[in-house]
PDB file of N, CA, C and O in Angstrom:
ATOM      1  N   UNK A   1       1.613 -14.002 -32.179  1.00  0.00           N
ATOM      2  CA  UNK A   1       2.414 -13.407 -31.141  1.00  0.00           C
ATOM      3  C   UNK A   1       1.677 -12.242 -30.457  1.00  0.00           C
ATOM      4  O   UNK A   1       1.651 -12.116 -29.233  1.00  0.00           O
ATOM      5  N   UNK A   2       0.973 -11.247 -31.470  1.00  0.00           N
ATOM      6  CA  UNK A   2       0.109 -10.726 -30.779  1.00  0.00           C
ATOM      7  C   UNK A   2      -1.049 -10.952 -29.706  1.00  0.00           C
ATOM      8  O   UNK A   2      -1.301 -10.324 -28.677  1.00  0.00           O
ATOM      9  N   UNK A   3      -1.669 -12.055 -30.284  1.00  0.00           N
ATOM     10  CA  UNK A   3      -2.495 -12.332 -29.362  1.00  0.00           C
ATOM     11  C   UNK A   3      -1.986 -12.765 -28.071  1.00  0.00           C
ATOM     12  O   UNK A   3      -2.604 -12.463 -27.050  1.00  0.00           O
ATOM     13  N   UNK A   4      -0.673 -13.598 -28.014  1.00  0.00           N
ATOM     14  CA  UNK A   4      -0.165 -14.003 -26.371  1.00  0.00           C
ATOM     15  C   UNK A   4       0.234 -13.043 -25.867  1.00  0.00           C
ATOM     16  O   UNK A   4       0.436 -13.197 -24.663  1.00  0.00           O
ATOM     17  N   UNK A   5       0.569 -11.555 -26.453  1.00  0.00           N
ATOM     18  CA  UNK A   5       0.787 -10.462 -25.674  1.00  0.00           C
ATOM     19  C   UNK A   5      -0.219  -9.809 -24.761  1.00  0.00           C
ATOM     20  O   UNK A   5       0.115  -9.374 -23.659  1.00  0.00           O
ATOM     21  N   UNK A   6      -1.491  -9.737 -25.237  1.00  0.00           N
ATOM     22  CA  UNK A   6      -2.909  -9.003 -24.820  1.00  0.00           C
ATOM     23  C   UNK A   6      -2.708 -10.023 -23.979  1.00  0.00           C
ATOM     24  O   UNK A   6      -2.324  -9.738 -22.844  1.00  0.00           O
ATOM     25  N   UNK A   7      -2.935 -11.539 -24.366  1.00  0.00           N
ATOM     26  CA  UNK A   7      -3.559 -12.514 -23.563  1.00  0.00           C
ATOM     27  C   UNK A   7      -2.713 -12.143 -21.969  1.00  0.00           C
ATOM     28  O   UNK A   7      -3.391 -12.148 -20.942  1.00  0.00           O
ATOM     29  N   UNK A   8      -1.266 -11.849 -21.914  1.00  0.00           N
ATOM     30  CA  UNK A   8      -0.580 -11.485 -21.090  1.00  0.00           C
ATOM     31  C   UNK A   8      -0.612 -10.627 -20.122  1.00  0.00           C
ATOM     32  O   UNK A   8      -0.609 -10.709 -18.894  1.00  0.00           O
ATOM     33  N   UNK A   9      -0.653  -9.541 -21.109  1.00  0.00           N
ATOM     34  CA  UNK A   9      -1.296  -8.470 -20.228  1.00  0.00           C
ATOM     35  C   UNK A   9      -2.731  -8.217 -19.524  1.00  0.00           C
ATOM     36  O   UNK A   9      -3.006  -7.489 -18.570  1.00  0.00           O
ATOM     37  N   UNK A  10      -3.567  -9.073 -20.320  1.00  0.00           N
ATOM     38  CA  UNK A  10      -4.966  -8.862 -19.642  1.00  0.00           C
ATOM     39  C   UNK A  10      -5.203  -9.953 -18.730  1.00  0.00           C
ATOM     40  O   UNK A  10      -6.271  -9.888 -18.121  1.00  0.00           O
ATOM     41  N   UNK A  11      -4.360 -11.068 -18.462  1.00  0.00           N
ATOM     42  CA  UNK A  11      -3.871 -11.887 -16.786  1.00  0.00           C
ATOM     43  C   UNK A  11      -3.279 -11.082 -16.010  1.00  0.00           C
ATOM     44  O   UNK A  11      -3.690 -11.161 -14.852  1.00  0.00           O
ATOM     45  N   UNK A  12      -2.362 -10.232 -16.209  1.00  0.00           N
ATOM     46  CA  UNK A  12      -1.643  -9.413 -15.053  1.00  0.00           C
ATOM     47  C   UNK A  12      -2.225  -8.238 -14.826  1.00  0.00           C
ATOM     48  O   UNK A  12      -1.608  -7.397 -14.172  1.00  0.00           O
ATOM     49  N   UNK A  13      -3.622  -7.940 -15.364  1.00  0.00           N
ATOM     50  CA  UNK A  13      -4.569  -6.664 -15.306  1.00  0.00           C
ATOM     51  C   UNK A  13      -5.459  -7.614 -14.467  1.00  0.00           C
ATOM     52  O   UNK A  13      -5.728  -7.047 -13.408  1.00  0.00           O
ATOM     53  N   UNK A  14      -6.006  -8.821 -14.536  1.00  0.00           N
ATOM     54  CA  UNK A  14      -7.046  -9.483 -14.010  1.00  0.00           C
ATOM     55  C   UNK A  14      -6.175  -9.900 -12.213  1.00  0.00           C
ATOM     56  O   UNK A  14      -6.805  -9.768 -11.164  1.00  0.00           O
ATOM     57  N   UNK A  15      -5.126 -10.242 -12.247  1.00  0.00           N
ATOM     58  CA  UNK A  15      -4.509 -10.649 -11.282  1.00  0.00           C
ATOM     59  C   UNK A  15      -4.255  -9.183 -10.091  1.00  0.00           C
ATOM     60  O   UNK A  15      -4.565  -9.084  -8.903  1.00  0.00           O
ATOM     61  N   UNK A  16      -3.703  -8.386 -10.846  1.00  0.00           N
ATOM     62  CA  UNK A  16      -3.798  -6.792  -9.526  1.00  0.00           C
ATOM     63  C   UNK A  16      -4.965  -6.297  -9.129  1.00  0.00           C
ATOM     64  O   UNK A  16      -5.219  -5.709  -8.078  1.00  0.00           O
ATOM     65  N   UNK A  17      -5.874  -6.641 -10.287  1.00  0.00           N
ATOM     66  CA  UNK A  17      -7.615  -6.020 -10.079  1.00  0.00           C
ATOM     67  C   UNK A  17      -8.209  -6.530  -8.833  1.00  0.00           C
ATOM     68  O   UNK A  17      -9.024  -5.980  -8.093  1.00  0.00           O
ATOM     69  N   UNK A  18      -7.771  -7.436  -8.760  1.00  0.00           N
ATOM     70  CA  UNK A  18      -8.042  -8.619  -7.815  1.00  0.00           C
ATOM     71  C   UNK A  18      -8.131  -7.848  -6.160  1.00  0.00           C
ATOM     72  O   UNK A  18      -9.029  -7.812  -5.319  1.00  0.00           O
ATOM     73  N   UNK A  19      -6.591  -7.230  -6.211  1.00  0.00           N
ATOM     74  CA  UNK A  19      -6.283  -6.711  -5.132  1.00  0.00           C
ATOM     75  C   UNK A  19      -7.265  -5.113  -4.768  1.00  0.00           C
ATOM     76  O   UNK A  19      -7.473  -4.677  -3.635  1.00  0.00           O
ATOM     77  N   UNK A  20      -7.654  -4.591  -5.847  1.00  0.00           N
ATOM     78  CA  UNK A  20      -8.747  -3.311  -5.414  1.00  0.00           C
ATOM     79  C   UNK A  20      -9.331  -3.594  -4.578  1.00  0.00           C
ATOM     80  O   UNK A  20      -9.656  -4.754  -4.324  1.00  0.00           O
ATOM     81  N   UNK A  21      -9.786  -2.052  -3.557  1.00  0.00           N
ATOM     82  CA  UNK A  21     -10.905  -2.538  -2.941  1.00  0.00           C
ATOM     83  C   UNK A  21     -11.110  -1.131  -2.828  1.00  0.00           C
ATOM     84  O   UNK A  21     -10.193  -0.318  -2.706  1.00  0.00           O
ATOM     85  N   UNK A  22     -12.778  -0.751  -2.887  1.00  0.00           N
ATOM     86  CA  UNK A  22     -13.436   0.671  -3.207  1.00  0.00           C
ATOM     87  C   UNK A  22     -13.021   1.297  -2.202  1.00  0.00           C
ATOM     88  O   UNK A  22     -12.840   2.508  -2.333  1.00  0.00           O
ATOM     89  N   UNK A  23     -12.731   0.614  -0.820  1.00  0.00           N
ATOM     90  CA  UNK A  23     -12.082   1.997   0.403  1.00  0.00           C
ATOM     91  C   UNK A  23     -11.086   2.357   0.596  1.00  0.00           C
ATOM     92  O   UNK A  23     -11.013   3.285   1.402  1.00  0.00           O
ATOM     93  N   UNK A  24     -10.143   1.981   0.148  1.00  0.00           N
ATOM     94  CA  UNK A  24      -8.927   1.436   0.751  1.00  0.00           C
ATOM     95  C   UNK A  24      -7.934   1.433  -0.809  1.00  0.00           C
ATOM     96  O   UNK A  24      -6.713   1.536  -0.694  1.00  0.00           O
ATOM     97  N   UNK A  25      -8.396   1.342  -1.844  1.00  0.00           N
ATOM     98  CA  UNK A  25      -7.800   1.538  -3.341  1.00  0.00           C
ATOM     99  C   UNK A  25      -6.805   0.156  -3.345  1.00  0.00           C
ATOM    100  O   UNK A  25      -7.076  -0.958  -2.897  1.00  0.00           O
ATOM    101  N   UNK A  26      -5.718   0.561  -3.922  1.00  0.00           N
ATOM    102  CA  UNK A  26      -4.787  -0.927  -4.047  1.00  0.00           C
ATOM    103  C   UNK A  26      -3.733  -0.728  -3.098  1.00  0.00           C
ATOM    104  O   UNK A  26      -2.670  -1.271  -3.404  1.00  0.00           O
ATOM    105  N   UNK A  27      -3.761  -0.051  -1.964  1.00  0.00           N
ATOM    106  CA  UNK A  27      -3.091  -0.370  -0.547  1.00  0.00           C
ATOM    107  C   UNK A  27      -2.765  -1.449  -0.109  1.00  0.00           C
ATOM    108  O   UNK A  27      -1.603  -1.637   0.251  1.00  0.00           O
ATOM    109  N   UNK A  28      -3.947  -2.656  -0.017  1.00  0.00           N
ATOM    110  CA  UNK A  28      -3.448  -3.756   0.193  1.00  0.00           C
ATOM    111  C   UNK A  28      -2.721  -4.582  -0.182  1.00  0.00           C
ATOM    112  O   UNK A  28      -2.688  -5.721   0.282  1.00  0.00           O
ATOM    113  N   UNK A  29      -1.526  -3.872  -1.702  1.00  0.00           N
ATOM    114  CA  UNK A  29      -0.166  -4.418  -2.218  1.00  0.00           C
ATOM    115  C   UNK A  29       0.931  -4.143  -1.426  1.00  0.00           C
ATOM    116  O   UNK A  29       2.072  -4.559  -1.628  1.00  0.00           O
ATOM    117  N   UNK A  30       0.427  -3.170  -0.180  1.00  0.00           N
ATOM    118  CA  UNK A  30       1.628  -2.594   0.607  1.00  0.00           C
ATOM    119  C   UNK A  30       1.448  -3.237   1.772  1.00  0.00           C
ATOM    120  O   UNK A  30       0.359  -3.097   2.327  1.00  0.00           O
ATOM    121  N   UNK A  31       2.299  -3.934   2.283  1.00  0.00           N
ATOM    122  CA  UNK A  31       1.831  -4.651   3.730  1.00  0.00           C
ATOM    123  C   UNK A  31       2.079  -3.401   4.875  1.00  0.00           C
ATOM    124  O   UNK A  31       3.165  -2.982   5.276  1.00  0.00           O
ATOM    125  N   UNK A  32       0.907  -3.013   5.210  1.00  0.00           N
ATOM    126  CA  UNK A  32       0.915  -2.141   6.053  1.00  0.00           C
ATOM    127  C   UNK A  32       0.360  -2.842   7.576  1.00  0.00           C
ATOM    128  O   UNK A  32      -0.839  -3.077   7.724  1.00  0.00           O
ATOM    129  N   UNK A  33       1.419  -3.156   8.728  1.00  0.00           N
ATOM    130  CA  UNK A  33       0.751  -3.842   9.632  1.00  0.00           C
ATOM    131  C   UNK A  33       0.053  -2.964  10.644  1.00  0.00           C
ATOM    132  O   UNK A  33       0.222  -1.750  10.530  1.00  0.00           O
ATOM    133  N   UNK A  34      -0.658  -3.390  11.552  1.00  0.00           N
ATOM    134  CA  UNK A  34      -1.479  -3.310  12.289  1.00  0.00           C
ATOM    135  C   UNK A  34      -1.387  -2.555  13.613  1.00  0.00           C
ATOM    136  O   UNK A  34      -2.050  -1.657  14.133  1.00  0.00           O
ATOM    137  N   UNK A  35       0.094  -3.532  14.086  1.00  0.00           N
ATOM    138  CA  UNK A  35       0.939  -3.427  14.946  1.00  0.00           C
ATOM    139  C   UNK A  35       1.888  -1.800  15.203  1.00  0.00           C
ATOM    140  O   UNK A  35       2.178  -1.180  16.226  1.00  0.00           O
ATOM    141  N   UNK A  36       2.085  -1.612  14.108  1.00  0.00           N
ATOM    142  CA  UNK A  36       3.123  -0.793  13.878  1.00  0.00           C
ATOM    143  C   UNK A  36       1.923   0.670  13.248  1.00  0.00           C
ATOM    144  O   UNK A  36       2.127   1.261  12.188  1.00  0.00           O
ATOM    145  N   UNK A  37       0.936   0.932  14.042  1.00  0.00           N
ATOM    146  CA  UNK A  37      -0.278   2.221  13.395  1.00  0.00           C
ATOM    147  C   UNK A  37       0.394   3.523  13.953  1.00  0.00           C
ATOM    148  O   UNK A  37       0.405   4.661  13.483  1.00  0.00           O
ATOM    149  N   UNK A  38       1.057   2.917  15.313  1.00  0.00           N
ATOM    150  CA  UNK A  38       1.422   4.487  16.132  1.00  0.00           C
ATOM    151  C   UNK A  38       2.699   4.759  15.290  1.00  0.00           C
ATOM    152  O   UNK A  38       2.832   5.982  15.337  1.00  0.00           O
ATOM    153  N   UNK A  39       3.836   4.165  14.446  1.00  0.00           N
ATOM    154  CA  UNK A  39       4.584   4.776  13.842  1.00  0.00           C
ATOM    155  C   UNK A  39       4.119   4.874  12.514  1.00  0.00           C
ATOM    156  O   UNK A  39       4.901   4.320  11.741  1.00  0.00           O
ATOM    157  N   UNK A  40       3.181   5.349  11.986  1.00  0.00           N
ATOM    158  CA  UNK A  40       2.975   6.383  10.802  1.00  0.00           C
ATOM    159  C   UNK A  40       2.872   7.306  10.968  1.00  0.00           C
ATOM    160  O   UNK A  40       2.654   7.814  12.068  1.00  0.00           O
ATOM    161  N   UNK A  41       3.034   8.056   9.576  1.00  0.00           N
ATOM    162  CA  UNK A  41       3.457   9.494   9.690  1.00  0.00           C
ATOM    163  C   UNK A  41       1.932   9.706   9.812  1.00  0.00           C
ATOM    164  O   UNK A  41       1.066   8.853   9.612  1.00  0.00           O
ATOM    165  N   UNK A  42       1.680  11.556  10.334  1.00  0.00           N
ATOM    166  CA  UNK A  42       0.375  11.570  10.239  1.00  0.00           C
ATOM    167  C   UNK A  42      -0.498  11.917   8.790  1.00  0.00           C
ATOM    168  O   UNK A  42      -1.696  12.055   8.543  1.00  0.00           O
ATOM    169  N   UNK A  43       0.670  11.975   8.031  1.00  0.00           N
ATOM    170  CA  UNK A  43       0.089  11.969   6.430  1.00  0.00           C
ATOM    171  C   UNK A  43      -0.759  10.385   6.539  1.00  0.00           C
ATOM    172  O   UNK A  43      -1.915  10.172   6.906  1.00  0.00           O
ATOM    173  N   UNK A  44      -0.040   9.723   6.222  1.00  0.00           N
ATOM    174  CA  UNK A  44      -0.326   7.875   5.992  1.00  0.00           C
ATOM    175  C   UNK A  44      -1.673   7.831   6.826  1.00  0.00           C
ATOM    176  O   UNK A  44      -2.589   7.240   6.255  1.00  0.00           O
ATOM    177  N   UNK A  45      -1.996   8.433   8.270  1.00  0.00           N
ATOM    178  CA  UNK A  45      -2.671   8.140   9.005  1.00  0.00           C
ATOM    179  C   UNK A  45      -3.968   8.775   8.740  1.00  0.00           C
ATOM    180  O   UNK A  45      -4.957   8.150   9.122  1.00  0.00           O
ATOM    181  N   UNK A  46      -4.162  10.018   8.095  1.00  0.00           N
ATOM    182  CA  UNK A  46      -5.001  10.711   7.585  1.00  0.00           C
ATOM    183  C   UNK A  46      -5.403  10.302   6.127  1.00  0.00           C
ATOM    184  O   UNK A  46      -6.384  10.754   5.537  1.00  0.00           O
ATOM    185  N   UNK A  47      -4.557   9.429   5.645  1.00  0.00           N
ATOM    186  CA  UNK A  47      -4.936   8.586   4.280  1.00  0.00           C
ATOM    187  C   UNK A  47      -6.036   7.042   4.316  1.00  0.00           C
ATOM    188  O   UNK A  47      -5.576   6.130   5.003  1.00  0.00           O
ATOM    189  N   UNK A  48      -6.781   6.893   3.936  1.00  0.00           N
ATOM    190  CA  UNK A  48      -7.632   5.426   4.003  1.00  0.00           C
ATOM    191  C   UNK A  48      -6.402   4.549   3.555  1.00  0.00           C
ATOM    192  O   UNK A  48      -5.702   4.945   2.623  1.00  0.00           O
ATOM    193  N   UNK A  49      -6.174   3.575   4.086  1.00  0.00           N
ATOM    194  CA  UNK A  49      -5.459   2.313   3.670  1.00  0.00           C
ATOM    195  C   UNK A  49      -5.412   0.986   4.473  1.00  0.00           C
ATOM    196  O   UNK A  49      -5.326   0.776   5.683  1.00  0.00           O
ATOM    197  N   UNK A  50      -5.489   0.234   3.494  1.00  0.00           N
ATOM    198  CA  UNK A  50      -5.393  -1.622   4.447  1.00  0.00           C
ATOM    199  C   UNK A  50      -4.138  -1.474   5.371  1.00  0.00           C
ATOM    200  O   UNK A  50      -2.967  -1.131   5.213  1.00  0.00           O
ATOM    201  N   UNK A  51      -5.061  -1.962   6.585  1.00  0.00           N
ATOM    202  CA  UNK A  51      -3.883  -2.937   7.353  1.00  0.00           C
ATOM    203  C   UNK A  51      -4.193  -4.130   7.507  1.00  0.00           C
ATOM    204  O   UNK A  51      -5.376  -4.465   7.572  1.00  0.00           O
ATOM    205  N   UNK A  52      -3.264  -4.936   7.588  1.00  0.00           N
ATOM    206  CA  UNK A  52      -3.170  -6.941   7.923  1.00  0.00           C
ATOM    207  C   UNK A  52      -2.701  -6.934   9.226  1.00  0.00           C
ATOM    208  O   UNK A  52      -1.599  -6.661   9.701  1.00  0.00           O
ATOM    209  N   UNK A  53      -3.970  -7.361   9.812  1.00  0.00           N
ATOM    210  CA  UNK A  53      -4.057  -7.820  11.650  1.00  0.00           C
ATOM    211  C   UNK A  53      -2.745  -8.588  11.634  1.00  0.00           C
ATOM    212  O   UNK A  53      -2.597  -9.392  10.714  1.00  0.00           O
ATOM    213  N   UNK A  54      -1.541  -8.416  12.740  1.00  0.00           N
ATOM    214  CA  UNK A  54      -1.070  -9.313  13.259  1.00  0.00           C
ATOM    215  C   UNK A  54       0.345  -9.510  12.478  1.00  0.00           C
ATOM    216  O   UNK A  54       1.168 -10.303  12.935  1.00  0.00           O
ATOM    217  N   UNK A  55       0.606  -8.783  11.309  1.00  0.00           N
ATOM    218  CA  UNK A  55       1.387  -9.049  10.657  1.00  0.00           C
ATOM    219  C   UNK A  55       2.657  -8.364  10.769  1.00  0.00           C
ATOM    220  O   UNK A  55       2.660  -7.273  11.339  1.00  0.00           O
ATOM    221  N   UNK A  56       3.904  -8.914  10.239  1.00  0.00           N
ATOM    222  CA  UNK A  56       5.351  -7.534  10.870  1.00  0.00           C
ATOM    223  C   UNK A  56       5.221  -6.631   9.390  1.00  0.00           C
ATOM    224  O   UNK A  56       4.827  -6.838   8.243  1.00  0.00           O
ATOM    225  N   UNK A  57       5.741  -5.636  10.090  1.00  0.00           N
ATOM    226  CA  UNK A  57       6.170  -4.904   9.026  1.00  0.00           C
ATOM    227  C   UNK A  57       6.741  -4.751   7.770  1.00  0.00           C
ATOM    228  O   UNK A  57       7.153  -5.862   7.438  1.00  0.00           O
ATOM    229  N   UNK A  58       6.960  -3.976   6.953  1.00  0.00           N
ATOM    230  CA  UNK A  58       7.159  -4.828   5.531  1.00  0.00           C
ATOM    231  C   UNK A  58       7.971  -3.033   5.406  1.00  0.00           C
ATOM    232  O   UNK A  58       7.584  -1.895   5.673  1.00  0.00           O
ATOM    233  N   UNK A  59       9.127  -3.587   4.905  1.00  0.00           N
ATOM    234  CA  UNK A  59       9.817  -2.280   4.274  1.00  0.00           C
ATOM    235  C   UNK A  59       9.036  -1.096   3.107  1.00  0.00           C
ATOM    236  O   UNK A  59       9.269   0.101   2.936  1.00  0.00           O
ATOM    237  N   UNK A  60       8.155  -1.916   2.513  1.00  0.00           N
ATOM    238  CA  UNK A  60       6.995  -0.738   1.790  1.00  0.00           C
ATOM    239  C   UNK A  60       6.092   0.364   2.047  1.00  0.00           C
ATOM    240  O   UNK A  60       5.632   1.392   1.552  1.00  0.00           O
ATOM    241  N   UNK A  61       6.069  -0.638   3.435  1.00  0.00           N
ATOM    242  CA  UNK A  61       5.232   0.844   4.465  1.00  0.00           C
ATOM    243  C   UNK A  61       5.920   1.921   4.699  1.00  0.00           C
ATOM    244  O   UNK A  61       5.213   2.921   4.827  1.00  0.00           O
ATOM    245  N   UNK A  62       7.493   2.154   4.844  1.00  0.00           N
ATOM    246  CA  UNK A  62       8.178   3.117   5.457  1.00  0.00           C
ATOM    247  C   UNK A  62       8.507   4.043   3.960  1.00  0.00           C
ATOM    248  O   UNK A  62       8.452   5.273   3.920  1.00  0.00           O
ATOM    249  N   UNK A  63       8.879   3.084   2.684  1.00  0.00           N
ATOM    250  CA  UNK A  63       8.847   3.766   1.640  1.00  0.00           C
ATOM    251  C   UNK A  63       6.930   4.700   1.066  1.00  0.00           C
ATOM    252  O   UNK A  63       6.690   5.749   0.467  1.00  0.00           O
ATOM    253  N   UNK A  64       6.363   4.018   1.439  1.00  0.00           N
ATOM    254  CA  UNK A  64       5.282   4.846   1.510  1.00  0.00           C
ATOM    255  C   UNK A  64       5.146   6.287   1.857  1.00  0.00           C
ATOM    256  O   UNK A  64       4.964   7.313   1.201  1.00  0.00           O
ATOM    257  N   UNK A  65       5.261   6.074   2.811  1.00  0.00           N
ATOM    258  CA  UNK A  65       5.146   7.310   3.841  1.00  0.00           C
ATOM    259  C   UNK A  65       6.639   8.211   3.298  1.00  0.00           C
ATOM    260  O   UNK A  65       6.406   9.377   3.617  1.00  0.00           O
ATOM    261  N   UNK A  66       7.435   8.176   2.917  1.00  0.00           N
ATOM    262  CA  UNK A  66       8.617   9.226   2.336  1.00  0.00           C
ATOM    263  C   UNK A  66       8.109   9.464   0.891  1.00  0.00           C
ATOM    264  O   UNK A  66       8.608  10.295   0.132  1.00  0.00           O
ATOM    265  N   UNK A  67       6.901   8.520   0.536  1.00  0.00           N
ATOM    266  CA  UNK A  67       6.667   9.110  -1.253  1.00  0.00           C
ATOM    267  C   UNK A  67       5.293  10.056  -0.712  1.00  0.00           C
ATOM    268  O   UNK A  67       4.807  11.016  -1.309  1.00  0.00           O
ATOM    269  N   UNK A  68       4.835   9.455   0.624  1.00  0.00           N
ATOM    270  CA  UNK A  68       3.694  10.625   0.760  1.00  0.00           C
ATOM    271  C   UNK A  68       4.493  12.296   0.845  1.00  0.00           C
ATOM    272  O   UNK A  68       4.569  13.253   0.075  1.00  0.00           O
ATOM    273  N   UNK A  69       4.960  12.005   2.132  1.00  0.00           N
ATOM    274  CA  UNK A  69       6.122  13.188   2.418  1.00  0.00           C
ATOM    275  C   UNK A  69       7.457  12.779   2.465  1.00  0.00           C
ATOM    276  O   UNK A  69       7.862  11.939   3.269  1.00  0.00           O
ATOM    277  N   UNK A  70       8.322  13.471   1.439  1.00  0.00           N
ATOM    278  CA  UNK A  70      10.060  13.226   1.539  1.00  0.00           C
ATOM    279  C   UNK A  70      10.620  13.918   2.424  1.00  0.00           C
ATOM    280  O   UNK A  70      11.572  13.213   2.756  1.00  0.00           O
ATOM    281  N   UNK A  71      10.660  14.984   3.120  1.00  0.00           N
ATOM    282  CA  UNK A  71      10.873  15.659   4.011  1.00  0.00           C
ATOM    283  C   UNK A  71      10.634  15.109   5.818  1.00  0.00           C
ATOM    284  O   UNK A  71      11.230  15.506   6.819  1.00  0.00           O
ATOM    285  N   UNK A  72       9.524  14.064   5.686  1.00  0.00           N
ATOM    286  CA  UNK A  72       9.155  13.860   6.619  1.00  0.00           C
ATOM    287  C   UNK A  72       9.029  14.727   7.985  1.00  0.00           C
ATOM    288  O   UNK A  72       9.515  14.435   9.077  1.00  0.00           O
ATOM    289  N   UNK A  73       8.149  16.023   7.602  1.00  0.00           N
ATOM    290  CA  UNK A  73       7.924  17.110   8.344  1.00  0.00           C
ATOM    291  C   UNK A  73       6.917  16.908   9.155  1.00  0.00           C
ATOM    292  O   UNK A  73       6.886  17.765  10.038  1.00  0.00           O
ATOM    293  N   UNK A  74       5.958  16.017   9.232  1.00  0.00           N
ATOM    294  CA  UNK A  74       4.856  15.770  10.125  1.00  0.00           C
ATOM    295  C   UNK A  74       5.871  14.704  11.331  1.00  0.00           C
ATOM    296  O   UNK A  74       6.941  14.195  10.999  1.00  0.00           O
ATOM    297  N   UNK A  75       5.485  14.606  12.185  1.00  0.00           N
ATOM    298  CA  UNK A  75       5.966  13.648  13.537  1.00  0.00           C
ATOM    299  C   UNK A  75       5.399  12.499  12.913  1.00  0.00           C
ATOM    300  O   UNK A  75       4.508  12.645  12.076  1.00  0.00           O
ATOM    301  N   UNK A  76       5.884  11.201  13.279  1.00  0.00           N
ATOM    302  CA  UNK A  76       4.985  10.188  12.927  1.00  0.00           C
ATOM    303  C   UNK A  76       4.814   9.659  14.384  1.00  0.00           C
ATOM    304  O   UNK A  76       3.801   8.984  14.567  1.00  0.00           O
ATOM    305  N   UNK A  77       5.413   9.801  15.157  1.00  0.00           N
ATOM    306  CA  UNK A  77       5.218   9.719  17.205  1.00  0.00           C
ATOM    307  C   UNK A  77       4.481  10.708  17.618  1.00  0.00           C
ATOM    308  O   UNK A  77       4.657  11.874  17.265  1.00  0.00           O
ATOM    309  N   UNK A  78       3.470  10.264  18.510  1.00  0.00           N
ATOM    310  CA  UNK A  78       2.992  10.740  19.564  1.00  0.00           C
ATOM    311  C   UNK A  78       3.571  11.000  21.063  1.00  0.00           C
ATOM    312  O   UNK A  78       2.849  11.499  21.926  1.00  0.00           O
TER     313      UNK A  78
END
């Protein structure tokens, strides 16, 4: 039983690893679109992170940006 536990966990360690990337960290679990750059906050925008050309928005992006800042004191409009 032990062993199918490791075995478990070290597929779902091999499977997120997947998603790293040295510039950008594991951002690209957050669908951050492309489309939608002028509404980030300017925290998010001053942060390195993936965007996916072409894609809609994904409710994770907006929770993002309130775990960067909860207050949401920066403008995210220009």
């Amino acid at each position: 039983m032990l062993l199918a536990r490791v075995a478990l966990v070290v597929v779902f360690v091999a499977l997120v690893a997947r998603y790293y990337d040295p510039a950008t960290g594991f951002t690209s679990l957050i669908v951050f679109s492309e489309r939608d750059h002028e509404f980030e906050s300017q925290t998010l925008q001053r942060t390195a992170h993936f965007h996916y050309p072409g894609t809609a928005a994904c409710d994770g992006q907006f929770y993002a940006q309130l775990a960067m800042d909860p207050l949401l004191r920066e403008s995210c409009c220009r």
